[in-house]
C-alpha positions as CSV (number, residue, x, y, z in Angstrom):
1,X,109.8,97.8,28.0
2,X,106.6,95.4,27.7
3,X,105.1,93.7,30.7
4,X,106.9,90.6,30.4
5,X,110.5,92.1,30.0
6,X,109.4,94.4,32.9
7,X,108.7,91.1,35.3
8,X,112.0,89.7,34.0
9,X,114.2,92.1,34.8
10,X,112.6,92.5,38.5
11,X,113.1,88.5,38.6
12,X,116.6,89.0,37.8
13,X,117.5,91.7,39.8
14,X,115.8,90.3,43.0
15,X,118.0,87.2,41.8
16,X,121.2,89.3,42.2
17,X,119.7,91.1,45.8
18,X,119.2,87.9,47.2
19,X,122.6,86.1,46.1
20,X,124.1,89.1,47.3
21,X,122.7,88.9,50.4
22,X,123.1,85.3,50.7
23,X,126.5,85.7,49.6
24,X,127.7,88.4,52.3
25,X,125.5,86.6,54.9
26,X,127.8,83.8,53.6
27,X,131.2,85.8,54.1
28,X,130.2,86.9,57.4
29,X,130.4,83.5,58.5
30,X,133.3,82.9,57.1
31,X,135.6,85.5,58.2
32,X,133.7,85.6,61.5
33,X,136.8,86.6,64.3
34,X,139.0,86.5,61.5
35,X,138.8,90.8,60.6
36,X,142.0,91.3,62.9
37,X,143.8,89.0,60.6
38,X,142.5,90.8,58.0
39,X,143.9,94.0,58.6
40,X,147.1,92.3,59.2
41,X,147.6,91.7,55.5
42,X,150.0,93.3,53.2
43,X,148.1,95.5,50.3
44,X,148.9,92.8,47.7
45,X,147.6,90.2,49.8
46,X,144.3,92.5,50.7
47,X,143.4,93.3,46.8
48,X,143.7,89.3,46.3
49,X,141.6,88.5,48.7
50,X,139.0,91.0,48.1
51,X,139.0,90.2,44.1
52,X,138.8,86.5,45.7
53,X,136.0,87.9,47.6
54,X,134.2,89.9,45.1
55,X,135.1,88.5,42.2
56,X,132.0,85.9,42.0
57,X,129.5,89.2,42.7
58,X,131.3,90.4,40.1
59,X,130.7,87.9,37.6
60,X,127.1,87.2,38.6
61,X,125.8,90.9,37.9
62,X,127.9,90.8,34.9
63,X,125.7,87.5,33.5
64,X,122.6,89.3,34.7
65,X,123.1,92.6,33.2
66,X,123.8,90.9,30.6
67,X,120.4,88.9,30.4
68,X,119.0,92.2,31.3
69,X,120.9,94.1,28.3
70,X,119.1,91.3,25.6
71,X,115.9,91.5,27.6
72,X,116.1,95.0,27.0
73,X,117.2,94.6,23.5
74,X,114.1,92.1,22.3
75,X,112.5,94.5,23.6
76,X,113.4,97.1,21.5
77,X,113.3,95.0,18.7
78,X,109.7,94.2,19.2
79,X,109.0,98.2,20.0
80,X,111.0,98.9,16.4
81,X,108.7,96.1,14.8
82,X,105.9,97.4,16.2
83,X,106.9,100.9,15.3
84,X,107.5,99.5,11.6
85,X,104.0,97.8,11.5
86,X,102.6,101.7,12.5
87,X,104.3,102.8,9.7
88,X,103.0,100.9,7.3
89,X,100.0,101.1,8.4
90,X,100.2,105.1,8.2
91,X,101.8,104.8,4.4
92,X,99.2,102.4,3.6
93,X,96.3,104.8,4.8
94,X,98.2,107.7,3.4
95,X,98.1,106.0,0.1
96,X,94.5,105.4,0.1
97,X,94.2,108.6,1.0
98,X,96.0,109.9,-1.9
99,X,93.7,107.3,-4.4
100,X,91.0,108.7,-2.7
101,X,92.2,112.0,-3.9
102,X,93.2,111.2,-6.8
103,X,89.7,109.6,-7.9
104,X,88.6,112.9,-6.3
105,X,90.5,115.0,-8.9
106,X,89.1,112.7,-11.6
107,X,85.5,112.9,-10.6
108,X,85.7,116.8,-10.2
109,X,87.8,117.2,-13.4
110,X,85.1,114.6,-15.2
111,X,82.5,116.8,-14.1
112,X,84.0,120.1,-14.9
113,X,84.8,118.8,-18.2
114,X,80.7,117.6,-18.2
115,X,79.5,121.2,-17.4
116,X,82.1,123.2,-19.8
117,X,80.5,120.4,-22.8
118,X,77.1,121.4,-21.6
119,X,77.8,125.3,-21.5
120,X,79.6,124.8,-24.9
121,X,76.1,122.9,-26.0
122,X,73.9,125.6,-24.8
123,X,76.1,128.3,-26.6
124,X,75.8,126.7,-29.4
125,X,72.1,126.1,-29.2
126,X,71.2,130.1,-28.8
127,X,74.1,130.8,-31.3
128,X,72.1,128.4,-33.8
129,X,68.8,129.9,-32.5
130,X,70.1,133.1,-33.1
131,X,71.3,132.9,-36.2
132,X,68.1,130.9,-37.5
133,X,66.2,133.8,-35.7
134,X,68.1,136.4,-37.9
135,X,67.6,134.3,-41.2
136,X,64.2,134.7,-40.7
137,X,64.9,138.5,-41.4
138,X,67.4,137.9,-44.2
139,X,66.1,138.5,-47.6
140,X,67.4,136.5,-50.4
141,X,67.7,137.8,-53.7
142,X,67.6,135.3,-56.5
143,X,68.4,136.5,-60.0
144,X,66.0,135.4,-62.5
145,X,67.0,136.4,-65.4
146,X,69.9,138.3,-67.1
147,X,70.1,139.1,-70.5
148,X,72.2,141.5,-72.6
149,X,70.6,143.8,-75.7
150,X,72.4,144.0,-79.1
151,X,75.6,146.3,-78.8
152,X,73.9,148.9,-81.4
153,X,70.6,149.0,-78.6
154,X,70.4,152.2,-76.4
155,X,70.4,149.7,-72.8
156,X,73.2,146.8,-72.3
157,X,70.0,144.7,-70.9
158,X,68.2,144.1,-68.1
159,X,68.3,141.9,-65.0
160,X,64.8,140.4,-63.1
161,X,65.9,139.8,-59.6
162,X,63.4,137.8,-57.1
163,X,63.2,138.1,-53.3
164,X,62.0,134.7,-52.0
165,X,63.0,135.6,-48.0
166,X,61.9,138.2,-46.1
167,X,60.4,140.9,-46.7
168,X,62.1,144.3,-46.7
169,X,61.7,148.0,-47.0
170,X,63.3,149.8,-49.7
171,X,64.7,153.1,-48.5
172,X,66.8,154.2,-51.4
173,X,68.0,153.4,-54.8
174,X,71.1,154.6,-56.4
175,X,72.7,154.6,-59.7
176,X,76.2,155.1,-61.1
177,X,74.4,156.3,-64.4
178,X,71.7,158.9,-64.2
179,X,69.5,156.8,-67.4
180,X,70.1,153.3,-65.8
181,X,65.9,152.7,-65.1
182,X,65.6,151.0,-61.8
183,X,62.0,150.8,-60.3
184,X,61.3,154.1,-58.7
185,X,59.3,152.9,-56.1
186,X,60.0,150.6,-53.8
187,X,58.8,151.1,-50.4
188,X,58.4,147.5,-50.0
189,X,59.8,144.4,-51.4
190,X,58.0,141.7,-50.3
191,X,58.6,138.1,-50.2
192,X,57.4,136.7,-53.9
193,X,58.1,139.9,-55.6
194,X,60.3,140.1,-58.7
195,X,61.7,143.4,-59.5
196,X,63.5,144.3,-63.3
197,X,66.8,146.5,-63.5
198,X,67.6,147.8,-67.0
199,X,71.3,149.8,-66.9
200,X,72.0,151.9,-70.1
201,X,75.0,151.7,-72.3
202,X,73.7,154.6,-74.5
203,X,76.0,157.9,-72.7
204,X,77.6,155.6,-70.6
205,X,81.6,156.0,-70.6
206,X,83.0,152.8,-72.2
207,X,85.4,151.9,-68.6
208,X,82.1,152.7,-66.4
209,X,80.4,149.4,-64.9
210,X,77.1,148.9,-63.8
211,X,76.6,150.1,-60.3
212,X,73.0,149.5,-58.8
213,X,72.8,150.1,-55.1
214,X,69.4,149.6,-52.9
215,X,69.3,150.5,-49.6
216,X,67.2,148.7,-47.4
217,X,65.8,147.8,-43.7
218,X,65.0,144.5,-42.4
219,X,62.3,143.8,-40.3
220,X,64.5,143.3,-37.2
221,X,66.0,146.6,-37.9
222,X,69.3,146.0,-39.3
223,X,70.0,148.6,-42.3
224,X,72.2,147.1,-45.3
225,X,72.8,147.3,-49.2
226,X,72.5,144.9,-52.3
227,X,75.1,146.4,-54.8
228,X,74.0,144.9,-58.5
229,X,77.1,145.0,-60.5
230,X,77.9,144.7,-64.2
231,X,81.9,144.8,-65.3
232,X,82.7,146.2,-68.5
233,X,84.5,143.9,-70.6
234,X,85.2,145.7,-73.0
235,X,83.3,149.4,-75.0
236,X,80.0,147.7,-75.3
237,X,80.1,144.7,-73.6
238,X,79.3,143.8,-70.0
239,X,80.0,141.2,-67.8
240,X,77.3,138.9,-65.8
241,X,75.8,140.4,-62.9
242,X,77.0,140.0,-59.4
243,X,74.8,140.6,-56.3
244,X,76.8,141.5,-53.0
245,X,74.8,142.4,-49.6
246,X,76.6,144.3,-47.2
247,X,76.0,145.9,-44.1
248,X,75.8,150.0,-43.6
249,X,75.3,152.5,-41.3
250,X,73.5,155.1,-43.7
């Protein structure tokens, strides 16, 4: 109960005190000499006179509890208003607090998202620096020319194949056909250099294609094979030649 409904309900109280007082101070007077006659009354006649007696202290506590009860009841209409206004208060600050979390989230998630773009960047950046790192150790074989001899010629042709990347060393050059004539040295096959292949149809078995395969190591150590192929098309004639690189282990 607030200050002011506390101060009323002392007013009203000493309101009632002192009527009472007054009011028995009152009676006294009245039935001054007049107990024996008192006594002398039936039952009936005693309850009258006593609800008589009482009945207007009765009826004045009744009116001021009743002040008292709606004193008491502003009261706790104000403390519930005030109790409301807390509340929201609270669920406003509780949803600030939840914005301010939410922008939070948004902020943190923005900059994770900011740092996974960047890592993804950088990847990309050492894979691209990788890979033109490794280009600069690929060779690339060009063919230059490719021409076929007349069926009735021992050899189907020959094939001029130029390396304009990186230079390489040879370790090893193989045949399918012992007669194909394929440089026999080749240590080195630098960058610039052309280099002539010349497969033989002469003893060849009609279904056999060309099968050229150099071995080679690249600067950066890597070990792989350029297969130089022919198809036959038919008993004396060949197909274009295909060039495939591949990586081995021998």
């Amino acid at each position: 109960m607030g200050r002011d409904g506390l101060g009323m309900a002392k007013w009203l109280s000493r309101i009632g005190v002192s009527f009472t007082i007054l009011y028995f101070v009152l009676l006294w007077f009245v039935f001054r000499g007049r107990f024996d006659d008192v006594l002398t009354l039936r039952p009936n006649e005693l309850g009258d006179l006593l609800a008589g007696v009482f009945g207007p202290l009765a009826i004045l506590w009744l009116i001021l509890g009743y002040f008292q009860q709606g004193i008491e009841l502003r009261q706790n209409t104000q403390a519930l208003s005030l109790q409301a206004e807390e509340l929201k208060k609270s669920s406003e600050a509780l949803a600030l607090q939840v914005d301010e979390m939410r922008r939070s989230g948004e902020q943190q998630a923005r900059m994770a998202q900011l740092t996974a773009d960047q890592m993804k960047l950088q990847a990309e950046r050492l894979a691209a620096d990788e890979a033109q790192r490794r280009a600069g150790f690929e060779p690339r074989f060009e063919i230059r020319e490719d021409v076929r001899f007349a069926d009735k010629a021992p050899g189907i042709g020959q094939v001029k194949l130029l390396n304009s990347g990186a230079s390489i060393t040879v370790l090893r050059v193989n045949s399918n056909f012992g007669d194909d004539i394929v440089p026999t040295k080749m240590e080195d096959w630098i960058s610039g250099v052309t280099n002539t292949f010349v497969p033989y149809r002469e003893g060849r078995p009609p279904d056999l294609p060309v099968l050229i395969e150099v071995l080679f190591r690249q600067h950066d150590g890597r070990l792989r094979c350029l297969e130089i192929t022919m198809d036959a098309m038919s008993e004396s004639v060949y197909g274009p030649t295909e060039l495939k690189i591949s990586e081995t282990d021998d």
